[in-house]
DRENZA-261579 format. One line per 4 residues: their letters; for each residue x, y, z of N, C-alpha, C. Coordinates in steps of 0.2 Angstrom, whole numbers, plus 5000, padded with zeros to 4 digits. Example, Ala and Ser with C-alpha at 12.3 -4.5 7.8 and 13.67 -1.06 7.14 Angstrom:
// residues 2
AS	5066:4972:5039:5062:4978:5039:5066:4984:5039; 5064:4989:5035:5068:4995:5036:5064:5000:5039
// end
This chain:
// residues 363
XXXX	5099:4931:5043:5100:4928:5050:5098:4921:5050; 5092:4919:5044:5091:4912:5047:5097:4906:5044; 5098:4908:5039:5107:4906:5037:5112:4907:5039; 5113:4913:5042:5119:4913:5046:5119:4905:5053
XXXX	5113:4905:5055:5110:4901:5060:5110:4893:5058; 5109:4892:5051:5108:4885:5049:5115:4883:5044; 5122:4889:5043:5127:4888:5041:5131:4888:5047; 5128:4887:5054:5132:4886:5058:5136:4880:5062
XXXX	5132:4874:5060:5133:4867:5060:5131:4863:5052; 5132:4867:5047:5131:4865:5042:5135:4859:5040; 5142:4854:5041:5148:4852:5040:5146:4849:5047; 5142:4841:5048:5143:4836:5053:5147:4834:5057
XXXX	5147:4837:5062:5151:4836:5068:5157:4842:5070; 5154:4848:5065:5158:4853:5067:5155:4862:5067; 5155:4865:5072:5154:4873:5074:5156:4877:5071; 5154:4882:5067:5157:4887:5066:5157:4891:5071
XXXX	5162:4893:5074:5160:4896:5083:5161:4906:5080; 5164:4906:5075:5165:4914:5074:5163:4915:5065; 5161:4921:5064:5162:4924:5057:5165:4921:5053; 5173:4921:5058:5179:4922:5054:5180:4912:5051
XXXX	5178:4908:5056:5179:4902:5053:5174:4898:5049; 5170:4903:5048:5164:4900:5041:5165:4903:5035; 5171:4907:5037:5170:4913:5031:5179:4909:5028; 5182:4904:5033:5188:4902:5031:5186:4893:5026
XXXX	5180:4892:5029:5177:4887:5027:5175:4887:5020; 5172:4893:5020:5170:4894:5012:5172:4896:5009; 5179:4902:5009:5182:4904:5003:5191:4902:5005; 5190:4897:5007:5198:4895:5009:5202:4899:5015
XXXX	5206:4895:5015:5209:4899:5022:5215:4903:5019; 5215:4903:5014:5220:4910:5011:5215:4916:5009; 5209:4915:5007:5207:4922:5005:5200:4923:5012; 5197:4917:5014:5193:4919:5019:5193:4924:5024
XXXX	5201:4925:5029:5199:4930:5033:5199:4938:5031; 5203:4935:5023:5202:4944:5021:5197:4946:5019; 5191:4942:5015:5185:4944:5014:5181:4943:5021; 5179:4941:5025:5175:4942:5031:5178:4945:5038
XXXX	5183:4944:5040:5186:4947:5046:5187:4955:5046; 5190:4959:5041:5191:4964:5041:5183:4969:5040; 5176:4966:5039:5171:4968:5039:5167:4965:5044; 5170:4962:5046:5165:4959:5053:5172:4966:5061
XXXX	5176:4967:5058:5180:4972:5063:5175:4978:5063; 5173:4979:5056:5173:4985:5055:5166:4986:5060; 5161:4983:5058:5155:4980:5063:5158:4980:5070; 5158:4980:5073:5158:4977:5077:5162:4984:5083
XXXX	5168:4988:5079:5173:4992:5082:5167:4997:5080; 5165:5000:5073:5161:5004:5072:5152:5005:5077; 5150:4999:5081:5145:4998:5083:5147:5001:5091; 5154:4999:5093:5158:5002:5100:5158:5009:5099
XXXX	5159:5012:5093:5163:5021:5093:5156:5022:5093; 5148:5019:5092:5141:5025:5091:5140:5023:5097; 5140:5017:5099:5139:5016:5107:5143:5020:5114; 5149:5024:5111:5151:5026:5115:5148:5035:5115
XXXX	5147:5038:5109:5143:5043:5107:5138:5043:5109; 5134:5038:5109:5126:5039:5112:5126:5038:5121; 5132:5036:5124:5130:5034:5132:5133:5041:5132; 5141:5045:5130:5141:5051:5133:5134:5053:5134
XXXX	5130:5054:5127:5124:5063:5126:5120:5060:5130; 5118:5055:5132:5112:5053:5135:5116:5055:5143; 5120:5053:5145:5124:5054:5152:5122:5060:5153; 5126:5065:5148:5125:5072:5150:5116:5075:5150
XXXX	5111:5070:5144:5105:5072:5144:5102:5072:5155; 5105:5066:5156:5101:5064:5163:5105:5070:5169; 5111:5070:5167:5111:5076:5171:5109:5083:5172; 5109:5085:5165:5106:5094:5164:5098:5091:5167
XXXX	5095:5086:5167:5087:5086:5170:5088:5084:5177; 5092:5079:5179:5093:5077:5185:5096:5083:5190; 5102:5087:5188:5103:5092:5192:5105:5100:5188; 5099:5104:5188:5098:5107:5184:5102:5114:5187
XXXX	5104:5116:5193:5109:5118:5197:5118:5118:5194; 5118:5112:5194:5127:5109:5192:5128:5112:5186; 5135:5116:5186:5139:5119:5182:5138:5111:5174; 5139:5115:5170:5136:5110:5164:5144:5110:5163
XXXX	5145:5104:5158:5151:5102:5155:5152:5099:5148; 5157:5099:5146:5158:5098:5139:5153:5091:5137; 5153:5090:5131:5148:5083:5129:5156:5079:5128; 5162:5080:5127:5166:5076:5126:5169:5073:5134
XXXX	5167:5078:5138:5170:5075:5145:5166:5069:5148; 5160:5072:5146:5152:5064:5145:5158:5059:5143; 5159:5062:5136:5158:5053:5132:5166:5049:5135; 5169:5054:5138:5175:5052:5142:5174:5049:5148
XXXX	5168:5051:5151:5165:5048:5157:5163:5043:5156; 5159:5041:5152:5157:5034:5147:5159:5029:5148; 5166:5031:5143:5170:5026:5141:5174:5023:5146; 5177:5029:5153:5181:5027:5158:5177:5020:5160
XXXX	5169:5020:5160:5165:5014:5162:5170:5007:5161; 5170:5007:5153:5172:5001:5150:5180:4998:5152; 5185:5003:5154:5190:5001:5155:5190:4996:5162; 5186:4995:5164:5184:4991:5170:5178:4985:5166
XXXX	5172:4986:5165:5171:4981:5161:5173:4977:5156; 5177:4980:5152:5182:4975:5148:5185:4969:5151; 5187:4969:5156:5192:4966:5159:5187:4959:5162; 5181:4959:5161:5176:4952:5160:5180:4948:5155
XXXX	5180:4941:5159:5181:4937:5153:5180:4934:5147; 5172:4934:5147:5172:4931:5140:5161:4934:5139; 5159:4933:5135:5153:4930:5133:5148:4931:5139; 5149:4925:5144:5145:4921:5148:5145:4925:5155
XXXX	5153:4930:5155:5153:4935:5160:5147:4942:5160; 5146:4943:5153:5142:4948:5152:5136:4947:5151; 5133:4941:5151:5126:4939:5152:5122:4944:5154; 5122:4944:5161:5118:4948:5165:5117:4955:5163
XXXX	5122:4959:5162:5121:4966:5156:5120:4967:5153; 5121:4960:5147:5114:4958:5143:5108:4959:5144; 5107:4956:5147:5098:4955:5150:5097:4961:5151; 5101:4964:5155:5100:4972:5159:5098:4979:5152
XXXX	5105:4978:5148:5103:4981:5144:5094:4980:5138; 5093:4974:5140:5088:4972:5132:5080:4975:5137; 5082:4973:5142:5075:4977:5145:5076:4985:5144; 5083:4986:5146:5081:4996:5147:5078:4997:5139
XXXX	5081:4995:5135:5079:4996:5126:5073:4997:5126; 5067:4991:5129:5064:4988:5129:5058:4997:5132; 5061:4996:5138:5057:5000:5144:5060:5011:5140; 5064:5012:5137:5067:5017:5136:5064:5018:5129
XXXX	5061:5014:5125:5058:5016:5120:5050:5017:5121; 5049:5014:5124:5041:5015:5127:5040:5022:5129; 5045:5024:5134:5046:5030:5136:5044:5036:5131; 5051:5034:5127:5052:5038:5120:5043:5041:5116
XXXX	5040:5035:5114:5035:5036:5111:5031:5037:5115; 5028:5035:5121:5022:5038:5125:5025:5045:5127; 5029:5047:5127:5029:5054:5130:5028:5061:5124; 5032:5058:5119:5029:5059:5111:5023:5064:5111
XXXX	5019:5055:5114:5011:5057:5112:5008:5061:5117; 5010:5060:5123:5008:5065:5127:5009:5073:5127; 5014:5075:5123:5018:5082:5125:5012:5085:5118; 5010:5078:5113:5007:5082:5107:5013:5084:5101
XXXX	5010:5086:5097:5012:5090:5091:5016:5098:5093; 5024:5097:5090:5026:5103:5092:5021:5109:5088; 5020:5116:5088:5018:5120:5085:5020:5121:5077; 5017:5123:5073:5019:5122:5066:5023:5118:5063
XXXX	5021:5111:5067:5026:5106:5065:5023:5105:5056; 5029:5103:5054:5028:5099:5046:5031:5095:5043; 5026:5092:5037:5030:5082:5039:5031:5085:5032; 5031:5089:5028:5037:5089:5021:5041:5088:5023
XXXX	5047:5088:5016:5055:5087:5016:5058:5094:5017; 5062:5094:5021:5068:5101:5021:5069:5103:5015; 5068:5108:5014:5071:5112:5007:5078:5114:5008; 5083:5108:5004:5087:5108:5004:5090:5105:4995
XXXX	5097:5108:4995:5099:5105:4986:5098:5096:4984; 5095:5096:4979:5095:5089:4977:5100:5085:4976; 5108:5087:4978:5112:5082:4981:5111:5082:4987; 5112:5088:4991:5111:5085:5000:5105:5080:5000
XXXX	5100:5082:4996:5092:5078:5000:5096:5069:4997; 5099:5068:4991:5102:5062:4986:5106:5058:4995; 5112:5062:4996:5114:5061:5003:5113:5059:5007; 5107:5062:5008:5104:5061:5016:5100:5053:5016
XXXX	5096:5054:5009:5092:5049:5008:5098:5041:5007; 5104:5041:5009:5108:5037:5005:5110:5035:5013; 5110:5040:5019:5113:5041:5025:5108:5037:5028; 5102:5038:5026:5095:5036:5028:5097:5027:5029
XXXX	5098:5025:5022:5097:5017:5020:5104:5014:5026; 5110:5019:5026:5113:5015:5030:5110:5015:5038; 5108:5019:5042:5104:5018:5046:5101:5015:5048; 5097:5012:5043:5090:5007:5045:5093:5001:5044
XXXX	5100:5000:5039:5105:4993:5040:5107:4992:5045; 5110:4998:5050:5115:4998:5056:5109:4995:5062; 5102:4999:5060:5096:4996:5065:5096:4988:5066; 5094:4985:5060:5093:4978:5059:5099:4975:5056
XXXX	5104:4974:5060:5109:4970:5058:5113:4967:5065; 5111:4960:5066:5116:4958:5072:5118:4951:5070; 5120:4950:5064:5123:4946:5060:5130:4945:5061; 5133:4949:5062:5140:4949:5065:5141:4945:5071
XXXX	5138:4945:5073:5141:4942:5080:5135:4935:5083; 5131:4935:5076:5127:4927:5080:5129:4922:5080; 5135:4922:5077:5140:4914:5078:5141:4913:5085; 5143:4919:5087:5149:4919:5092:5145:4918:5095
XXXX	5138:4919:5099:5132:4921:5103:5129:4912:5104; 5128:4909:5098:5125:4904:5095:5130:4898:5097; 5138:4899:5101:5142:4897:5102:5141:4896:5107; 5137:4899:5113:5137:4898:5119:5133:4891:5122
XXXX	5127:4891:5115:5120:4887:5116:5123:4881:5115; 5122:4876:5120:5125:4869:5120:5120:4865:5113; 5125:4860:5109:5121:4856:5103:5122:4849:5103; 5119:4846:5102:5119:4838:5101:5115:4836:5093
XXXX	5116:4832:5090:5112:4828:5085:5106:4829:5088; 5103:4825:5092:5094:4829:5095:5092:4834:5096; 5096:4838:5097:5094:4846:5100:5099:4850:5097; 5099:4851:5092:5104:4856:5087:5103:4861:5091
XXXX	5108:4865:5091:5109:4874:5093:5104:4877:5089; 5103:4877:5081:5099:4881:5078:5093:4881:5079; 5089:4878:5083:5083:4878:5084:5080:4882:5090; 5085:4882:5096:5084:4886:5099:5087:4894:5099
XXXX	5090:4893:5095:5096:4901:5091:5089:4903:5087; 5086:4898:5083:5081:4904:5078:5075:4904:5083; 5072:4904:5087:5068:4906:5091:5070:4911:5097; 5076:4912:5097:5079:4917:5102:5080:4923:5095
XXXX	5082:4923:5090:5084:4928:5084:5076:4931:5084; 5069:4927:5081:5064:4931:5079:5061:4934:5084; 5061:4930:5091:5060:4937:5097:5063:4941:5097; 5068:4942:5095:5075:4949:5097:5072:4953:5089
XXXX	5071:4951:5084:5068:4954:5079:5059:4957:5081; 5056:4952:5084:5050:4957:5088:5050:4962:5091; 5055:4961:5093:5055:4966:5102:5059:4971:5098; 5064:4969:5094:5066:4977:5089:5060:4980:5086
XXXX	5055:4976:5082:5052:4980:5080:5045:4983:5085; 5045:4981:5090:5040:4985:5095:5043:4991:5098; 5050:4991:5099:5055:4997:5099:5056:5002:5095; 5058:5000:5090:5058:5004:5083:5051:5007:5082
XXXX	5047:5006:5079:5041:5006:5076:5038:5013:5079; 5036:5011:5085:5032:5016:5088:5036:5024:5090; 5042:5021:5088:5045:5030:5091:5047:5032:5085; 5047:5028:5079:5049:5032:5073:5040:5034:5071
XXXX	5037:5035:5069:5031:5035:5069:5026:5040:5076; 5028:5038:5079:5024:5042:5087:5029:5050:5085; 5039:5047:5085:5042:5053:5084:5040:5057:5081; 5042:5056:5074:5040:5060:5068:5032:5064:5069
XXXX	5029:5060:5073:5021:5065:5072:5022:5070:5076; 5025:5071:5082:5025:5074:5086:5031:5081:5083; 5035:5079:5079:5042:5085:5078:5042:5086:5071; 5038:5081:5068:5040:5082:5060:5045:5082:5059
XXXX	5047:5085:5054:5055:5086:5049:5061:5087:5055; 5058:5092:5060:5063:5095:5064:5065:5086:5070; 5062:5083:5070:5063:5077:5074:5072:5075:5075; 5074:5077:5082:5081:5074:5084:5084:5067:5078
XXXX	5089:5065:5080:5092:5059:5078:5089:5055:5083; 5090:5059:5090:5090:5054:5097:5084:5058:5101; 5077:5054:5099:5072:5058:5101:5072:5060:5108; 5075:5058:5113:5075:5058:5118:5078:5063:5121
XXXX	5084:5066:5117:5087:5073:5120:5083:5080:5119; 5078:5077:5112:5071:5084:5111:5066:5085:5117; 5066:5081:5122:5059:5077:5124:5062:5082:5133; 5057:5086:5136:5058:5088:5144:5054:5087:5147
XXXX	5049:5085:5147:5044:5085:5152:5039:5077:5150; 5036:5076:5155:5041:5073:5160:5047:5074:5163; 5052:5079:5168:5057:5078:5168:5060:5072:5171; 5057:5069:5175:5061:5063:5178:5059:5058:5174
XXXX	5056:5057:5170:5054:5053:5167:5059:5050:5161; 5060:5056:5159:5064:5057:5152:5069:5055:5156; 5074:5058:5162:5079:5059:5164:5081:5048:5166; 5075:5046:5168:5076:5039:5167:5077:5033:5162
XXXX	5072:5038:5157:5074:5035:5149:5082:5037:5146; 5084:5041:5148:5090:5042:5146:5095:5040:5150; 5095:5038:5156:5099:5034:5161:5100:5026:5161; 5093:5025:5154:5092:5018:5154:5096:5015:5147
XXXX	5095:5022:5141:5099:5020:5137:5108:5020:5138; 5109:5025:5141:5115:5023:5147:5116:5015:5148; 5112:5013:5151:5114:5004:5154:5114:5001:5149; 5110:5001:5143:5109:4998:5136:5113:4997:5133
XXXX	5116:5005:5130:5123:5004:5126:5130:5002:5131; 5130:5001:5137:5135:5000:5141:5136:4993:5140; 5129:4988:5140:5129:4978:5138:5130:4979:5132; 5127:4983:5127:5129:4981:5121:5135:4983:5117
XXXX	5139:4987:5122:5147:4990:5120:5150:4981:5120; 5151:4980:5127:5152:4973:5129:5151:4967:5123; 5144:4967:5121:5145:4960:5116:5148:4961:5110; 5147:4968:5107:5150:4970:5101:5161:4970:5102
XXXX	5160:4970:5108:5169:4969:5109:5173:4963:5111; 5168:4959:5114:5168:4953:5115:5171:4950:5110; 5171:4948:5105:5174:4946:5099:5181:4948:5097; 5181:4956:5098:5188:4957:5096:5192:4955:5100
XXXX	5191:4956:5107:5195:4955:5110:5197:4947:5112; 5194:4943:5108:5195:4937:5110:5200:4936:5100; 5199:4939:5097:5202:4937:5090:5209:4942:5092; 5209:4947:5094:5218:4949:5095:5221:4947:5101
XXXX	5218:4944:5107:5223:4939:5110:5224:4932:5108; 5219:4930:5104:5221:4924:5100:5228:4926:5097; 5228:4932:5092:5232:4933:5088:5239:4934:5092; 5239:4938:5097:5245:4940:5100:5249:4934:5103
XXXX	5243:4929:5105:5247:4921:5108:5250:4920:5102; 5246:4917:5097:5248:4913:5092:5253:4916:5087; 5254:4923:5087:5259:4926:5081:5265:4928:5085; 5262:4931:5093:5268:4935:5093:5271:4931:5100
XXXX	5267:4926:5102:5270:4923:5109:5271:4925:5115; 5265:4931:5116:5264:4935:5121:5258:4929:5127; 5261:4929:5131:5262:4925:5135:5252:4926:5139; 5246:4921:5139:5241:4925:5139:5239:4924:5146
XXXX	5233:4928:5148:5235:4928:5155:5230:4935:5159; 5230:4938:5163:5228:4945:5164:5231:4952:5161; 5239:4951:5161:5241:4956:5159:5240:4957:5152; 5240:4952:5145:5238:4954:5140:5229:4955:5142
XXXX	5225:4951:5143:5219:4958:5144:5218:4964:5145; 5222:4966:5151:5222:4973:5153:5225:4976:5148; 5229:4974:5143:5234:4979:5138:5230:4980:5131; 5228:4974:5130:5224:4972:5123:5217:4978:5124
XXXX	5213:4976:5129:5206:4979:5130:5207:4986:5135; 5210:4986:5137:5211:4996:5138:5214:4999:5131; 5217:4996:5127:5220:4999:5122:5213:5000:5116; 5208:4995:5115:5204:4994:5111:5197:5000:5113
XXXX	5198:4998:5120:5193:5005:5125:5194:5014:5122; 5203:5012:5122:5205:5020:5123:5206:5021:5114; 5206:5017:5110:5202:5019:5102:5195:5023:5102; 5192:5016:5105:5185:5017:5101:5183:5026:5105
XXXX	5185:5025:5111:5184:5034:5117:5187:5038:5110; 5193:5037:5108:5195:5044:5106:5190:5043:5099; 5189:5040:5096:5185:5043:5089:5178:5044:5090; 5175:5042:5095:5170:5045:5097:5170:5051:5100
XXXX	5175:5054:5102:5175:5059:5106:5177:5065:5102; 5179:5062:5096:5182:5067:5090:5178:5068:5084; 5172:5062:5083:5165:5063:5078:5161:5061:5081; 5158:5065:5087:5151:5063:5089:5147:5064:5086
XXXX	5146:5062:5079:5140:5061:5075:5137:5056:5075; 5131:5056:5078:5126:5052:5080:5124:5048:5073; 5119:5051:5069:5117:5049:5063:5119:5049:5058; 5126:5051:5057:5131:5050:5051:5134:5047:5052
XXXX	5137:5043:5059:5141:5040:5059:5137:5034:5060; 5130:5031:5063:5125:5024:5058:5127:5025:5052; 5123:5030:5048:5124:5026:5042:5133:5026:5038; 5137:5028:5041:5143:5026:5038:5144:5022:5038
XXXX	5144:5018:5047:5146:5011:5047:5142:5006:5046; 5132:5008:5045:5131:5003:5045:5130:5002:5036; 5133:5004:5030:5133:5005:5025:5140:4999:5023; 5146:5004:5026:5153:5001:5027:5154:4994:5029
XXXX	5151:4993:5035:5149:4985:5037:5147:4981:5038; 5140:4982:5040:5134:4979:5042:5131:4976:5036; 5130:4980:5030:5127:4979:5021:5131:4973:5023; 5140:4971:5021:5142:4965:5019:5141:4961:5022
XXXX	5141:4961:5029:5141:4956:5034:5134:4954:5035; 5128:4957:5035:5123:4956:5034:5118:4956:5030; 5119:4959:5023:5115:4955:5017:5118:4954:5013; 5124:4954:5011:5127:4951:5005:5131:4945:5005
XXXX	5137:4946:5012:5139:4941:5012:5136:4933:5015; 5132:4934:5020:5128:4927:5020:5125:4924:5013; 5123:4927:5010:5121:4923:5003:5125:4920:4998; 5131:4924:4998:5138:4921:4996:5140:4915:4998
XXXX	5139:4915:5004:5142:4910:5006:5137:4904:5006; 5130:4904:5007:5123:4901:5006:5127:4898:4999; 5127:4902:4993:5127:4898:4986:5132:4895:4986; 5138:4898:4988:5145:4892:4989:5144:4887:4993
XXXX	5141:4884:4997:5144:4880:5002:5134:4876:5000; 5133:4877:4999:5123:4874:4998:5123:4872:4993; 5125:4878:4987:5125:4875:4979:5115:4876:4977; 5112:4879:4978:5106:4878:4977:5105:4879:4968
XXXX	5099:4877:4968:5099:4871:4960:5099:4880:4958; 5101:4881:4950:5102:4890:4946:5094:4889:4945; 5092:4896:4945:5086:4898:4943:5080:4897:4949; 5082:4893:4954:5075:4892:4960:5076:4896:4964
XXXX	5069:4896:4968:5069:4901:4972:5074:4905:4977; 5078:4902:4980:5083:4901:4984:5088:4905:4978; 5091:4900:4973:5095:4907:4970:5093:4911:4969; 5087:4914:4965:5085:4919:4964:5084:4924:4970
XXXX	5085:4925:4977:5083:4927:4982:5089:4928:4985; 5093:4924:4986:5101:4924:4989:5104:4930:4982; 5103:4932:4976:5107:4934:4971:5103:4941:4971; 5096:4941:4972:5095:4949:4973:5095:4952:4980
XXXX	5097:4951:4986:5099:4949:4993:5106:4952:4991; 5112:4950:4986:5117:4951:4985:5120:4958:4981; 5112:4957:4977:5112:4966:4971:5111:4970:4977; 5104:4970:4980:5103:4976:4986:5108:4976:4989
XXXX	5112:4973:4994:5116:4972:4997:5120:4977:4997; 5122:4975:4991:5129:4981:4986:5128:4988:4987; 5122:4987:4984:5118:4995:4981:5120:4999:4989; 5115:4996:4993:5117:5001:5002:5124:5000:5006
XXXX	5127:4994:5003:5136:4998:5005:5137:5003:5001; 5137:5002:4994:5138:5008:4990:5137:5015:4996; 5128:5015:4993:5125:5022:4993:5127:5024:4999; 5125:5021:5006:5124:5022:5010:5133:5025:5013
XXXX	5138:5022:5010:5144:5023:5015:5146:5030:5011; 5145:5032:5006:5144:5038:5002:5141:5043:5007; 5134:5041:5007:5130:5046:5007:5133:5049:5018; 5135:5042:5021:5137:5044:5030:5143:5048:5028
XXXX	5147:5046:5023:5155:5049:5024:5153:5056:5021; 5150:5058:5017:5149:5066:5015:5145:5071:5019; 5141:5065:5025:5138:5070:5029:5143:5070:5037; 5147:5066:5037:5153:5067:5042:5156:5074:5040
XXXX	5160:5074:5034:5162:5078:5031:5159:5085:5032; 5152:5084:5029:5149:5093:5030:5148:5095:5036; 5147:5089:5044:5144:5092:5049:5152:5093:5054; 5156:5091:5050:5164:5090:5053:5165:5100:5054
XXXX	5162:5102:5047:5165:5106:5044:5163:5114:5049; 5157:5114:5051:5154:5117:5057:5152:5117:5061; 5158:5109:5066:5158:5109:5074:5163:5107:5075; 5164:5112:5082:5169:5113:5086:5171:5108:5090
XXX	5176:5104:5086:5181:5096:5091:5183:5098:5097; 5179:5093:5101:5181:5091:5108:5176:5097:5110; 5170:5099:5111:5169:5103:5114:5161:5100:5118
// end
């Protein structure tokens, strides 16, 4: 992060405002967008289809506790509810329009994981809860623990999009952008791990092994309490659908100007982002897998985007002297990197695969 940050004005008198123009900076503009753009897609569209999976379960979580009378409905008609949300959202114009759902979002995270763990602790420890491992075959457990790595990538990775973010922040020679960008990055990495931390740890003690993906849909009483936590994570991934979309749809109406001479304006937004909407709906609504489908994408895309490829580019464009600390840190940054796109997009794609195999689509 703090390189993607200080290779954003790296080249005197010039921004890199996207991924895609650092990554055209450093490996040429013939082979650039092919190595950074179609992994910064993947991020990004992959980050919209689990955000669309998570506001469905949680919708219908807030309803089954909100109206416990009302005829129950499919989780795909949720995540269909969802999504209708965005096709009106989308139609914001840029960045600066979504601001305020931004903020909206970052407090619910903020206030929705507190929820999460303080109620954990209050409810106690389930009955013969146990913190061994499932007894399962040593490729499943190989798997799982592979599925694991991509998840915790998918957690800490917002390296995709801090160009574009870091683009908003006004710069001068006095007042460079990255000064205020990395003191805005290590609060957002604090307040992750204030979020994080206590519900995987508070979780786990309360459910053991048996512990949800999405602790919140285990969690009842409190009911209105819970039913608030889960109406908050609702507003949360609804801002964070938006920032994560926000780039594409500004890189394919670029493209459609520039290639195809479609005229820009309102009607290409409505066309461009209700079509982008109505992808990310259908595949979420057709593998709502929650926890295989992190670690797939964050294995798949988040690994290159977020720890291997910034160092690539760090030793191409910096050249740091062979053998000092900085190389030697950027080049094991680059082994690990690999090893959890590997492992990880393995281990999400074979547990898509086995949970595909005994659930009923669209239901």
């Amino acid at each position: 992060m703090w390189q993607m940050i200080q290779l954003h004005e790296c080249v005197p008198g010039v921004r890199f405002d996207r991924y895609y123009d650092l990554g055209r900076h450093a490996f040429g503009p013939k082979y650039g967008p092919w190595i950074v753009l179609p992994q910064q897609l993947i991020v990004q569209v992959g980050c919209d289809i689990v955000y669309m999976v998570t506001g469905g379960k949680c919708l219908k979580k807030f309803m089954e506790i909100a109206c416990t009378s009302c005829h129950p409905i499919r989780q795909s008609y949720w995540i269909c509810i969802f999504g209708g949300l965005h096709f009106f959202l989308s139609q914001l114009p840029d960045f600066n329009s979504v601001s305020g759902v931004s903020l909206a979002a970052a407090v619910m995270s903020l206030s929705y994981s507190t929820i999460a763990w303080v109620a954990c602790l209050s409810r106690g420890r389930v009955e013969n809860v146990n913190y061994g491992y499932k007894k399962t075959s040593r490729a499943d457990y190989m798997f799982r623990v592979f599925n694991a790595l991509g998840q915790i990538t998918f957690a800490y990775a917002g390296h995709a999009v801090v160009l574009e973010i870091q683009a908003t922040i006004p710069s001068t020679p006095e007042k460079p952008s990255k000064v205020p960008m990395w003191k805005g990055a290590v609060w957002a990495y604090f307040i992750n791990g204030i979020c994080y931390f206590p519900v995987a740890l508070v979780g786990y003690w309360a459910f053991g092994q048996d512990v949800a993906d999405n602790v919140l849909v285990a969690l009842q009483r409190p009911s209105w309490l819970i039913a608030a936590a889960n109406l908050m994570v609702v507003i949360h991934v609804i801002g964070s659908y938006q920032v994560y979309a926000m780039p594409v749809f500004d890189l394919v109406e670029r493209t459609m100007v520039k290639r195809l001479n479609f005229p820009s304006g309102a009607m290409l937004r409505l066309i461009v982002r209700s079509a982008y909407v109505a992808f990310t709906l259908f595949i979420g609504v057709t593998f709502p897998f929650f926890g295989d489908l992190l670690g797939f994408f964050g294995g798949f895309g988040f690994a290159p985007t977020s720890y291997f490829l910034p160092s690539i580019i760090w030793l191409k464009l910096m050249k740091p002297q062979r053998f000092s600390l900085s190389w030697i840190i950027n080049w094991a940054c680059i082994f690990i990197g690999v090893f959890i796109m590997v492992a990880s997009t393995i281990g999400g794609l074979r547990n898509i695969v086995a949970d595909a195999s005994t659930y009923e689509f669209y239901s």
